[in-house]
MIKEDO-967713 format. One record per residue (C-alpha): residue in one letter; z negated, x, y. Coordinates in steps of 0.001 Angstrom, whole numbers, always signed. Layout:
// residues N
+----+---------+---------+---------+
: aa :       w :       u :       v :
+----+---------+---------+---------+
:  a :       Z :       X :       Y :
...
+----+---------+---------+---------+
This chain:
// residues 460
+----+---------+---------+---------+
: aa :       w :       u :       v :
+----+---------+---------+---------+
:  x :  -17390 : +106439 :  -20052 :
:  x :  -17168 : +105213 :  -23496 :
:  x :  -13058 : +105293 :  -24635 :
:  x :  -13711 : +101713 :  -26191 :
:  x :  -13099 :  +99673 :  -22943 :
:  x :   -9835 : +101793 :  -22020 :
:  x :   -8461 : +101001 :  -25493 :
:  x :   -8797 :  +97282 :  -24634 :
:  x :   -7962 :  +97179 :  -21285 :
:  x :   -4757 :  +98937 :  -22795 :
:  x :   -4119 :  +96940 :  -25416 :
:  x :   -4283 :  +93672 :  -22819 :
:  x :   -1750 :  +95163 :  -20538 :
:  x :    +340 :  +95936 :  -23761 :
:  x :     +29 :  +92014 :  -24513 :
:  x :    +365 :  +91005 :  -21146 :
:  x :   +3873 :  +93294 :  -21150 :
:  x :   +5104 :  +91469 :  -24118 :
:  x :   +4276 :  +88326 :  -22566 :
:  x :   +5899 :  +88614 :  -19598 :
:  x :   +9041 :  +90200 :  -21526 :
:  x :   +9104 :  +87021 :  -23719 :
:  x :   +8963 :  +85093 :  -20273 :
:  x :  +12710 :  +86846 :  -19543 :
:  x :  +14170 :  +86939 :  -22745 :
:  x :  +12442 :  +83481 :  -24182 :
:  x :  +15545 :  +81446 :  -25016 :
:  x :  +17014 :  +84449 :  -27307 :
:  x :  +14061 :  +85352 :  -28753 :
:  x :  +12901 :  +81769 :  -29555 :
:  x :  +16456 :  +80582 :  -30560 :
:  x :  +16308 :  +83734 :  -32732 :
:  x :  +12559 :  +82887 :  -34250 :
:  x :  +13720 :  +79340 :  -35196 :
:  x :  +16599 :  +80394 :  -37265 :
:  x :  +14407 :  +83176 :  -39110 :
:  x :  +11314 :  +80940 :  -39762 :
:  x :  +14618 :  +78445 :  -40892 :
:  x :  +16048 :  +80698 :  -43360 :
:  x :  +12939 :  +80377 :  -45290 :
:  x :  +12107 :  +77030 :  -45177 :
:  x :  +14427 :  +74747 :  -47810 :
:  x :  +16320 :  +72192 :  -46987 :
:  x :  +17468 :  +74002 :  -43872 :
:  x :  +18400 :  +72948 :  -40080 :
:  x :  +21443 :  +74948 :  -40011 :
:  x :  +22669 :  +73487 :  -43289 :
:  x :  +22622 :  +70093 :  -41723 :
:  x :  +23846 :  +71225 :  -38009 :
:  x :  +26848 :  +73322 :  -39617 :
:  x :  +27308 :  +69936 :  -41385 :
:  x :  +27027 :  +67787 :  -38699 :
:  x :  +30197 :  +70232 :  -36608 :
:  x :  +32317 :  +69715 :  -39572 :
:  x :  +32378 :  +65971 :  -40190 :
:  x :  +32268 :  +64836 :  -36767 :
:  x :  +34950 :  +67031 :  -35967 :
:  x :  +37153 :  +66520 :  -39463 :
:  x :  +38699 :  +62688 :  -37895 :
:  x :  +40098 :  +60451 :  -40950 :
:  x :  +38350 :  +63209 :  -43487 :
:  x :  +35272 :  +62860 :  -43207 :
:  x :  +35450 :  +59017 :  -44290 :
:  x :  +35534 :  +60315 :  -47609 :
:  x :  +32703 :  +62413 :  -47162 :
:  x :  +31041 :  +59800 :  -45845 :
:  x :  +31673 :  +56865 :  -48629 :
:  x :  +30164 :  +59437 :  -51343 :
:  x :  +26996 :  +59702 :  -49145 :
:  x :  +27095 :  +55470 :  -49130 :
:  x :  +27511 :  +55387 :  -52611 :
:  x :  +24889 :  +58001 :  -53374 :
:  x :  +22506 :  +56119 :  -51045 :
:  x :  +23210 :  +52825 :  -53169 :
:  x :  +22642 :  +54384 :  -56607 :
:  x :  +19161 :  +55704 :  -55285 :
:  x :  +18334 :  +52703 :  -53546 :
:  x :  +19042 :  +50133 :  -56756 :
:  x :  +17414 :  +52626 :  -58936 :
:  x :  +14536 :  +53740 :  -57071 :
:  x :  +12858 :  +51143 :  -55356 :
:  x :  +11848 :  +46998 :  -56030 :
:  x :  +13910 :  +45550 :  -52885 :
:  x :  +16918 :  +46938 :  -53757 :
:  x :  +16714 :  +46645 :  -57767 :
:  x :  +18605 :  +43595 :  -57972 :
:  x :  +21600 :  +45139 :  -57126 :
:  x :  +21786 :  +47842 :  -59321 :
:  x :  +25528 :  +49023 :  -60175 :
:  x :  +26908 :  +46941 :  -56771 :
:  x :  +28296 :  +49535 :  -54534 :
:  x :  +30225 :  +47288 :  -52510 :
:  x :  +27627 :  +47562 :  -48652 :
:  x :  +29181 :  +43799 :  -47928 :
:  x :  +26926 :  +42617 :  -51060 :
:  x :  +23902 :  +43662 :  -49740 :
:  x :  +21700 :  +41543 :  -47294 :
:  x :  +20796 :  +42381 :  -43623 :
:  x :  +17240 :  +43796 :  -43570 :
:  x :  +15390 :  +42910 :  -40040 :
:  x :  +12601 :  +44536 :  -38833 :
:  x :   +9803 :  +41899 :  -39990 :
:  x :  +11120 :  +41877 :  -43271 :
:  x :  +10687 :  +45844 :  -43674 :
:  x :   +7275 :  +45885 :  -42614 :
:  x :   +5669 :  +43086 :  -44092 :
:  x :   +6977 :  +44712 :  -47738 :
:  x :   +7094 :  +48011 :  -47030 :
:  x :   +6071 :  +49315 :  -50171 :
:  x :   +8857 :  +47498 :  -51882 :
:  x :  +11778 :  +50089 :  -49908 :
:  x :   +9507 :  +52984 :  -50595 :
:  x :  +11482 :  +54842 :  -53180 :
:  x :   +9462 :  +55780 :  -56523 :
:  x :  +10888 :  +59057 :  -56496 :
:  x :   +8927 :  +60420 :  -53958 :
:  x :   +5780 :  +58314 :  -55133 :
:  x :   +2584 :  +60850 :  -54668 :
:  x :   +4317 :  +63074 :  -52306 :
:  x :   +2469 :  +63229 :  -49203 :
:  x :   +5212 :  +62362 :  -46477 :
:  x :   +5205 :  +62042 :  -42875 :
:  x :   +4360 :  +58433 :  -41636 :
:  x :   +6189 :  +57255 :  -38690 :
:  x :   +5754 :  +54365 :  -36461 :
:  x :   +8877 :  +52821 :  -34244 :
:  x :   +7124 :  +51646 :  -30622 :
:  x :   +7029 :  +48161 :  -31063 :
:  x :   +8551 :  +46909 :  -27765 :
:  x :  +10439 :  +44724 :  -29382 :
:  x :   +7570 :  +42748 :  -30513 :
:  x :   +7639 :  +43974 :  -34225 :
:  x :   +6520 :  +47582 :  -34620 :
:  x :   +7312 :  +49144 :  -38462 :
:  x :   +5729 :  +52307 :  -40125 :
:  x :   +8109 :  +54101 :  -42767 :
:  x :   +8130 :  +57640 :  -44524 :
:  x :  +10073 :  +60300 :  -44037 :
:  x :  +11640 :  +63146 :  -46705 :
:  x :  +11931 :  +66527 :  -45791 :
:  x :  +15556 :  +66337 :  -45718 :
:  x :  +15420 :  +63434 :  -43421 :
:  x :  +13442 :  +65182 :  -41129 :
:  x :  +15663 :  +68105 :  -41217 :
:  x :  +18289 :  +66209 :  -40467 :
:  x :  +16596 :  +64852 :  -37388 :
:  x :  +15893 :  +68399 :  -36069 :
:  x :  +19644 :  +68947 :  -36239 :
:  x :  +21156 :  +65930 :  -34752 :
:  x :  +18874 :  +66670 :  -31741 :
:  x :  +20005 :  +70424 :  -31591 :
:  x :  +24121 :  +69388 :  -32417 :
:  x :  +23742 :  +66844 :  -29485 :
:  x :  +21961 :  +68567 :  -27217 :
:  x :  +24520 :  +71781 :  -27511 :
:  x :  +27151 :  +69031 :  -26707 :
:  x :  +25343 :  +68459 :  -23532 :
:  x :  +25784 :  +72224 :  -22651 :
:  x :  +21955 :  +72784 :  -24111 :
:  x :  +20801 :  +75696 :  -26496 :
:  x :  +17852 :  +76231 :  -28308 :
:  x :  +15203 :  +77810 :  -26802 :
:  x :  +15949 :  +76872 :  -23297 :
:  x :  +13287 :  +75402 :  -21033 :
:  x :  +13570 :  +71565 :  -20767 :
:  x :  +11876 :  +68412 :  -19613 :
:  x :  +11197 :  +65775 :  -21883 :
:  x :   +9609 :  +62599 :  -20060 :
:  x :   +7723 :  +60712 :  -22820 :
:  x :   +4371 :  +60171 :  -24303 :
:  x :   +3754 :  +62349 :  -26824 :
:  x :    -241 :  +62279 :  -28074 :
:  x :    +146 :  +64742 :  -30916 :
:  x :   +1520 :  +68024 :  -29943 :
:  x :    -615 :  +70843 :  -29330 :
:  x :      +6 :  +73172 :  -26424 :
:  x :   +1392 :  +76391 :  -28008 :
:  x :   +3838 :  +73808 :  -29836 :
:  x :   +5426 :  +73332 :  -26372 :
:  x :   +5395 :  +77184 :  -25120 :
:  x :   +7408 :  +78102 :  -28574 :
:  x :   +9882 :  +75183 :  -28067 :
:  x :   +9959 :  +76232 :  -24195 :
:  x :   +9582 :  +72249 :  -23060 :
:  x :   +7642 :  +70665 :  -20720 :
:  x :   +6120 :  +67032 :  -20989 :
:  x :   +6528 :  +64711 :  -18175 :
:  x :   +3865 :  +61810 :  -19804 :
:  x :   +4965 :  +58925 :  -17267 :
:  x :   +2013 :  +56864 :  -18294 :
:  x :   +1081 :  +56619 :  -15187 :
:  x :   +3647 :  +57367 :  -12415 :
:  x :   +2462 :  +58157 :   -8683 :
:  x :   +3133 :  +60237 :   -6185 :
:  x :   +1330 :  +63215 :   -7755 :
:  x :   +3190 :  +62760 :  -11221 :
:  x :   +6414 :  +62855 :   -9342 :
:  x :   +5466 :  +65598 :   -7146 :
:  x :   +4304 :  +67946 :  -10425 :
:  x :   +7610 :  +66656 :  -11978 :
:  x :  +10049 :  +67587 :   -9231 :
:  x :   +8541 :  +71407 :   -8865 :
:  x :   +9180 :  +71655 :  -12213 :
:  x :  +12342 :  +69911 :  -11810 :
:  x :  +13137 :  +73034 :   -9242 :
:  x :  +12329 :  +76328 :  -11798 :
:  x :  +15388 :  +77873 :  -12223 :
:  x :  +15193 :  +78288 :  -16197 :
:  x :  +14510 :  +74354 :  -16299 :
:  x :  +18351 :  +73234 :  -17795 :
:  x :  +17946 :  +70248 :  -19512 :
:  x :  +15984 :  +66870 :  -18889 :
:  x :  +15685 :  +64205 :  -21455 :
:  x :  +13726 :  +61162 :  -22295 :
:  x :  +13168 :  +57497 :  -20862 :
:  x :  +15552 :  +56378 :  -18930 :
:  x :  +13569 :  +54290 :  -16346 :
:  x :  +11358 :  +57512 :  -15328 :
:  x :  +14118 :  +59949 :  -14802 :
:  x :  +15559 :  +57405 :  -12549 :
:  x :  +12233 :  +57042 :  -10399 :
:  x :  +12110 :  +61001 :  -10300 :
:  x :  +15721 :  +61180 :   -9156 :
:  x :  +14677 :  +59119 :   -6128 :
:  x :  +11700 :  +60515 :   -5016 :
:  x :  +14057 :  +63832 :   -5278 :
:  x :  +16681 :  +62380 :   -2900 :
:  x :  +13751 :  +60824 :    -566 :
:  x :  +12605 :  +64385 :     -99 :
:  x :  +16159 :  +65673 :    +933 :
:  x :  +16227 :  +67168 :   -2687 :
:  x :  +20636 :  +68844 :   -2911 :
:  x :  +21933 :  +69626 :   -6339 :
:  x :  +21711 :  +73754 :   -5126 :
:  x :  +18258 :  +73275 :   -5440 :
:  x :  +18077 :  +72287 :   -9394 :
:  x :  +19782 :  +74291 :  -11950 :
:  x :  +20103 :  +71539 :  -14863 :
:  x :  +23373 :  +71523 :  -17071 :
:  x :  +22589 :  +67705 :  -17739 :
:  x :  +20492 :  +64632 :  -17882 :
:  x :  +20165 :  +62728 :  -21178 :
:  x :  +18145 :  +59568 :  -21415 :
:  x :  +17292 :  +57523 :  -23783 :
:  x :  +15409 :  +54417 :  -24880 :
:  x :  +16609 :  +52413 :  -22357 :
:  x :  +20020 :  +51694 :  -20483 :
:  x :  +20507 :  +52859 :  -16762 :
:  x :  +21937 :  +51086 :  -14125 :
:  x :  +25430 :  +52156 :  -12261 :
:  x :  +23625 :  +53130 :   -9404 :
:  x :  +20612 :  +54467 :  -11165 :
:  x :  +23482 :  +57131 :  -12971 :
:  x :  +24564 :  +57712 :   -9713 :
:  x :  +21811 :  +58740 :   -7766 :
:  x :  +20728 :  +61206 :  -10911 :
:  x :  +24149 :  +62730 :  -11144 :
:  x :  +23973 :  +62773 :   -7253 :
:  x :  +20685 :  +64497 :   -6912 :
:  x :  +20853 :  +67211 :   -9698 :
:  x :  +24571 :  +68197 :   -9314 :
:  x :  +24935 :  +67491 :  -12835 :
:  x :  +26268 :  +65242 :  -15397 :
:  x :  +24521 :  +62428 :  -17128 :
:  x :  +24704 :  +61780 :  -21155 :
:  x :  +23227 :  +58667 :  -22518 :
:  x :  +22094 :  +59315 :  -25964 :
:  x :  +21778 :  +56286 :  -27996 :
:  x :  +18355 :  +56999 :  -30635 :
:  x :  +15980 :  +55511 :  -32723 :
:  x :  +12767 :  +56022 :  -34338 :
:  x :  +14057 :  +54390 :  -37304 :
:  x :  +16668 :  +56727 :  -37585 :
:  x :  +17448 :  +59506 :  -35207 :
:  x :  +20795 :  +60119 :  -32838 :
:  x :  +22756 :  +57317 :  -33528 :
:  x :  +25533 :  +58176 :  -30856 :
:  x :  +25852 :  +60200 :  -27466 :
:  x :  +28053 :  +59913 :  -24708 :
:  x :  +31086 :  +62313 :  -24278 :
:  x :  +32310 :  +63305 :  -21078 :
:  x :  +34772 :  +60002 :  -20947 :
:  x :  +31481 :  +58053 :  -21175 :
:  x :  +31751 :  +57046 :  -23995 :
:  x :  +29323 :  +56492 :  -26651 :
:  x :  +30587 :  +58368 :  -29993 :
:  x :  +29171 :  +56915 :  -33223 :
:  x :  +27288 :  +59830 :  -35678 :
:  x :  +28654 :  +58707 :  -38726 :
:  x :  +28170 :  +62058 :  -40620 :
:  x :  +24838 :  +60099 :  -40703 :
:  x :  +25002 :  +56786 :  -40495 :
:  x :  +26989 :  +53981 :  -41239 :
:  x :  +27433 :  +51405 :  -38545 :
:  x :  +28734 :  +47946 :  -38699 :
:  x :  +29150 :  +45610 :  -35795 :
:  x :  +28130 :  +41550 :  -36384 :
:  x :  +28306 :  +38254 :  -35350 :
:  x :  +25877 :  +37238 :  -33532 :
:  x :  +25086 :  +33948 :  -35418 :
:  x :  +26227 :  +34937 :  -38982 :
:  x :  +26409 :  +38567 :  -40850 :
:  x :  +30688 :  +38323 :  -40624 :
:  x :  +32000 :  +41295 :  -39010 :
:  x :  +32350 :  +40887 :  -34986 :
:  x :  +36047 :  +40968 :  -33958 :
:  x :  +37086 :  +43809 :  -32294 :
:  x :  +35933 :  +43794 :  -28189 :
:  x :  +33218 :  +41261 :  -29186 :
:  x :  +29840 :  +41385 :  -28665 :
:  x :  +27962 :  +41764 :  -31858 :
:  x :  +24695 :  +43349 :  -33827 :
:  x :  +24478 :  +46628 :  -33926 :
:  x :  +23492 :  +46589 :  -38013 :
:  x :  +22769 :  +50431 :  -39627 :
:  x :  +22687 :  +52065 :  -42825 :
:  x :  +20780 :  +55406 :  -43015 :
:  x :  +22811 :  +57703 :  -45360 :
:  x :  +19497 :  +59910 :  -45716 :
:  x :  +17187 :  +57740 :  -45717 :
:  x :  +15917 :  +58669 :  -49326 :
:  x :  +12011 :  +58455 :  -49011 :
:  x :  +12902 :  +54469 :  -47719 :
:  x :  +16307 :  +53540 :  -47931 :
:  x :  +17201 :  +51139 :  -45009 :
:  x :  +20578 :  +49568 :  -45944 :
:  x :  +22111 :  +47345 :  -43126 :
:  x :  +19026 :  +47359 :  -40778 :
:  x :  +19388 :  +44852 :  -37773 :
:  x :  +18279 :  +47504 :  -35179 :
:  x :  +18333 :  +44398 :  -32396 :
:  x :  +20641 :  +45722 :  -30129 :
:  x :  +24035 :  +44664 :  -28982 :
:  x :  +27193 :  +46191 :  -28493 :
:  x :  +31062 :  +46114 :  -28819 :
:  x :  +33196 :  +48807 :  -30552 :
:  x :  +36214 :  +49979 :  -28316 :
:  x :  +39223 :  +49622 :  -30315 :
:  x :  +41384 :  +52641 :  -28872 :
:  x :  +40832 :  +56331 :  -29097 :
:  x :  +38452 :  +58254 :  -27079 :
:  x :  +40660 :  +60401 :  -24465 :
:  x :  +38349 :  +62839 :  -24998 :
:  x :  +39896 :  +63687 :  -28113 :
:  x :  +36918 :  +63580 :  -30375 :
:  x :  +38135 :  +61692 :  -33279 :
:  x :  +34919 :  +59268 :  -34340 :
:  x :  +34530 :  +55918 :  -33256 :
:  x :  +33313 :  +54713 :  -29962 :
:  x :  +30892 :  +51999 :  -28795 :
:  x :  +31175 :  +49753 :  -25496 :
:  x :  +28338 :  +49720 :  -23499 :
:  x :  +25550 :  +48596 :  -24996 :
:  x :  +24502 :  +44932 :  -24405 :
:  x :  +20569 :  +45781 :  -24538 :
:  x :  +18456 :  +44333 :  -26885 :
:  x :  +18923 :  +40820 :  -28737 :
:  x :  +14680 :  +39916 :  -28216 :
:  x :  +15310 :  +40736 :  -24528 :
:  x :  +18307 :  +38327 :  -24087 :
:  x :  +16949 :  +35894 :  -21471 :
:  x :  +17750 :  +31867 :  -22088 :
:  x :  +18125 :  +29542 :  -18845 :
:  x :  +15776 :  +26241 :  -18482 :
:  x :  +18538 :  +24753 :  -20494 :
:  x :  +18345 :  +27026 :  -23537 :
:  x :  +21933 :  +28700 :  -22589 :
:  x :  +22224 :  +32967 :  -22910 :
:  x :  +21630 :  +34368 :  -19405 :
:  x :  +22290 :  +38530 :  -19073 :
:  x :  +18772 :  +40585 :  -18126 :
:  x :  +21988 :  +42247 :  -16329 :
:  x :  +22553 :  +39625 :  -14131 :
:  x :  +18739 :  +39332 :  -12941 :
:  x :  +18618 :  +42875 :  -12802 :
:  x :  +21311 :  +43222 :  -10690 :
:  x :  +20205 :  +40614 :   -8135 :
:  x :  +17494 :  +41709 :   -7440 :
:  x :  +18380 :  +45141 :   -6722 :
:  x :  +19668 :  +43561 :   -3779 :
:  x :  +17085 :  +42462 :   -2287 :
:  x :  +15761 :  +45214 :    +617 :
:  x :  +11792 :  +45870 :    -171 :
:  x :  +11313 :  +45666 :   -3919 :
:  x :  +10303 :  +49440 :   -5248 :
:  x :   +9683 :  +47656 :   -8503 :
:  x :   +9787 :  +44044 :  -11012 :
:  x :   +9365 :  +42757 :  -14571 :
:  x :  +10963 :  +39634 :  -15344 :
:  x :   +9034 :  +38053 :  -18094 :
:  x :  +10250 :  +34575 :  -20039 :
:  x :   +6834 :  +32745 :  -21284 :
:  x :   +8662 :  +29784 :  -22778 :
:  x :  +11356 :  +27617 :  -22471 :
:  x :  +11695 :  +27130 :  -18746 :
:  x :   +8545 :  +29165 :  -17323 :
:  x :   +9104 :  +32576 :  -16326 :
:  x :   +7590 :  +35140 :  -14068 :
:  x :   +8702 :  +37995 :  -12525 :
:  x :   +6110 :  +40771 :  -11349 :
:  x :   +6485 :  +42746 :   -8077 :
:  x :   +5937 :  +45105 :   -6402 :
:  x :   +6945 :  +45407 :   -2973 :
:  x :   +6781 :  +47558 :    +464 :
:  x :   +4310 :  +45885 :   +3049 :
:  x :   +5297 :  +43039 :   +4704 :
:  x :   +7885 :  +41718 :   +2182 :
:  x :   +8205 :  +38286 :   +3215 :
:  x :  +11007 :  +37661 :    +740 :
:  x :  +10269 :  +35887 :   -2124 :
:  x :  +10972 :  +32091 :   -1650 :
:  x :  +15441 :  +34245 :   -1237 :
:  x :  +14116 :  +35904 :   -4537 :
:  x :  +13265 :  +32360 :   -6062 :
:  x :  +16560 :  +31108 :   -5303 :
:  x :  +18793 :  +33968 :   -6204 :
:  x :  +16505 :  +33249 :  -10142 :
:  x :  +17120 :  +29538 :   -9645 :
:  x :  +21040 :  +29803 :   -9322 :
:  x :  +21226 :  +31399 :  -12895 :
:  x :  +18315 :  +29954 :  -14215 :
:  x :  +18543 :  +25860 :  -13754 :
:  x :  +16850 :  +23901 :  -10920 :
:  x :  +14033 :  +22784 :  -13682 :
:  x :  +13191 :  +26412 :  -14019 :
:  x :   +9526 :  +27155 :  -13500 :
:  x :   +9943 :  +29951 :  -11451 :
:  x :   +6089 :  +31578 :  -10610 :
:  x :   +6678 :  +35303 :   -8883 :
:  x :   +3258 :  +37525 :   -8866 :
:  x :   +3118 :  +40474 :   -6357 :
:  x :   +1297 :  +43386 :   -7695 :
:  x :    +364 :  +46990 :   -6881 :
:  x :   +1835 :  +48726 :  -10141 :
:  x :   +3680 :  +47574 :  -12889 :
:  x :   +2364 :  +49790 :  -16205 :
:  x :   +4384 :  +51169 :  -19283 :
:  x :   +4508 :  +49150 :  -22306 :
:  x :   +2641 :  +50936 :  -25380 :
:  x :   +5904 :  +52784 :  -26233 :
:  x :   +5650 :  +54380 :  -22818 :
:  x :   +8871 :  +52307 :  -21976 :
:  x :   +9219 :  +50505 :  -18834 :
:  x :  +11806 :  +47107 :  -19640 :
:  x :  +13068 :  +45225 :  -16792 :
:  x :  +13186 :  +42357 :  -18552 :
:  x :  +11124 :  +41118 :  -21432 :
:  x :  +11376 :  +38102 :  -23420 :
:  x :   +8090 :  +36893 :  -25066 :
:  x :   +8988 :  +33307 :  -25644 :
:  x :  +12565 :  +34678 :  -28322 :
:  x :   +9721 :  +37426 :  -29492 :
:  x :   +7073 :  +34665 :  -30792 :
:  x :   +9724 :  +32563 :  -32302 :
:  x :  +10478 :  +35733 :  -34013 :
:  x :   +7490 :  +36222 :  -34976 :
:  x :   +6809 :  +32609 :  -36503 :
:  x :  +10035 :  +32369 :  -38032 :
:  x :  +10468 :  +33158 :  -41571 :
:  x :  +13342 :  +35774 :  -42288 :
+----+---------+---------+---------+
């Protein structure tokens, strides 16, 4: 026999050797790769995650660190792109108008900075659930700065590079061995069944699997088909749970914590920007302002909110060089906690996020109604596995459902709507068999299309 196959059949069992020792020591050795392939790559993660420790850890002195990073932003801003031209030599933030979304993408090319003009840079696109999606570039160093708030926040959360984690999103342009080197598995919840949450739930149950991230809304719908199946947290190994994009319920947190025996950090991210804060063990949501610069307004004018009062959640992106986004309405809401964390981490705290301004819901008499409040209801009510409340116009709305057979309750639905809604509300409820995921993948309880076309047909 010719020594030609041997050699190969060799040399496969070699490979399949290495494989299956990569399989064991994976974390180390991929933790390990990053760094190396890191160290030659300029501007570096580590640079930026080594930052990151220091200033968010430094209390009252970092905030000098931080106003030469505003003031640098400023400088490049007035003297690198059209928008921002007009205020050359201000560096006082107050000065400068509040940019919202529509504004930024219908004159995008006026916040592109010239000094990156013919450089071929990343293009990004936020979801557009809010109505208003917005393309903008990104630098190098932006992105690298991205990597490492993900990788300084996710350590917080007891997670290290390398490890094998869950991230439930929609995610169209990553190629297979992209996932095997970063040791994550996708959970696409474009369409969620039985099947998806079966697949999800093994995977859920390998041992290595420590972290799980991503939309909110999904990790909540896995965490009860989990306790449905008589799921007990000795059967998951996860360190924690960290959604994003949208805001759980109480009892949502509780059935995840529950289920996987672990504990649950919300992590407060944009496309826009990156990790704007995380939750610390006191649940509360500490502020990254090593990278950002976050001011809290009034609602109906761009004075500061008072402490403990609702206001805009309004950002400045201290490395956002390629398109500098100075006091960027994001559209949520939130308060800012005036005491201390007891958790002893020194930056600034948010109060629970209010949700999103465009998703605010107005009674038949034009009066602010909380989604919360709907939400909450509704919950109540024995037989719904799932609902969108949509607001058409004025005083029509709709809510979508889907219900168990024989749900005979919708004219108690219509009434608990009416009580916070107005008796002239135009109340029409729709049962249907699913409910699908926006565009963005998200799945909203409550969506406001009649505030999102006046936003639309306003002028800024």
């Amino acid at each position: 026999m010719s020594p030609v196959p041997s050699l190969w059949i060799s040399a496969f069992n070699f490979l399949f050797s290495a494989f299956g020792m990569f399989d064991t020591l994976g974390p180390y050795l991929r933790r390990r790769a990053f760094w190396i392939a890191d160290s030659f790559r300029p501007p570096s993660v580590r640079s930026h995650l080594e930052d990151l420790k220091a200033q968010l850890s430094a209390g009252p002195q970092a905030s000098g660190v931080e106003r030469e990073r505003l003031e640098s932003l400023l400088a490049h801003a007035t003297g690198t792109t059209a928008h921002y031209r007009q205020y050359c030599g201000c560096t006082v933030l107050a000065k400068f108008p509040v940019l919202q979304k529509r504004h930024v993408s219908e004159h995008r090319d006026a916040f592109e900075s010239t000094t990156f003009a013919g450089q071929q840079l990343p293009v990004m696109s936020t979801s557009g659930s809010t109505g208003m999606p917005m393309q903008f570039r990104l630098s190098p160093l932006k992105r690298c700065r991205q990597r490492a708030e993900i990788i300084y926040y996710s350590e917080l959360a007891g997670f290290k590079l390398g490890m094998r984690h869950a991230n439930v999103r929609i995610i169209r342009n990553k190629k297979p061995l992209r996932y095997w080197m970063e040791n994550q598995v996708l959970f696409d919840p474009s369409v969620i069944n039985d099947a998806w949450l079966a697949r999800s739930r093994q995977e859920l149950k390998n041992p290595a699997m420590v972290l799980l991230t991503g939309y909110a809304r999904p990790i909540s719908l896995i965490a009860n088909y989990c306790l449905q199946n008589g799921d007990e947290p000795g059967m998951f190994s996860l360190k924690a749970v960290v959604p994003t994009a949208e805001r759980l319920a109480v009892d949502e947190r509780q059935t995840i914590e529950t289920v996987f025996g672990c504990p649950v950090f919300n992590r407060y991210a944009s496309q826009e920007f990156g990790v704007l804060a995380q939750e610390c063990p006191s649940r509360r949501l500490h502020i990254n302002t090593a990278s950002y610069f976050v001011e809290l307004l009034a609602l109906d004018n761009d004075s500061q909110a008072a402490p403990g009062q609702v206001g805009r959640v309004v950002v400045t992106d201290l490395f956002s060089h390629a398109m500098p986004l100075i006091r960027y309405d994001i559209g949520d809401l939130a308060t800012l906690n005036p005491e201390p964390c007891p958790c002893g981490n020194p930056t600034p705290t948010l109060g629970e996020l209010q949700g999103r301004l465009v998703e605010m819901i107005l009674d038949a008499r034009g009066e602010i109604v909380s989604p919360f409040v709907l939400v909450n209801n509704l919950r109540e009510v024995r037989g719904i596995t799932q609902f969108r409340f949509i607001q058409r116009t004025t005083d029509r709305y709709e809510l979508l459902l889907v219900a168990v057979p024989g749900f005979e309750e919708e004219p108690r639905v219509e009434n608990l709507l009416q009580q916070y809604l107005g008796e002239k509300a135009n109340i029409v409820i729709n049962r249907v068999n699913d409910i699908p995921p926006l565009r963005s993948g998200k799945r909203p309880y409550v969506i406001n299309e009649y505030l999102k076309e006046q936003l639309r047909s306003s002028s800024v």
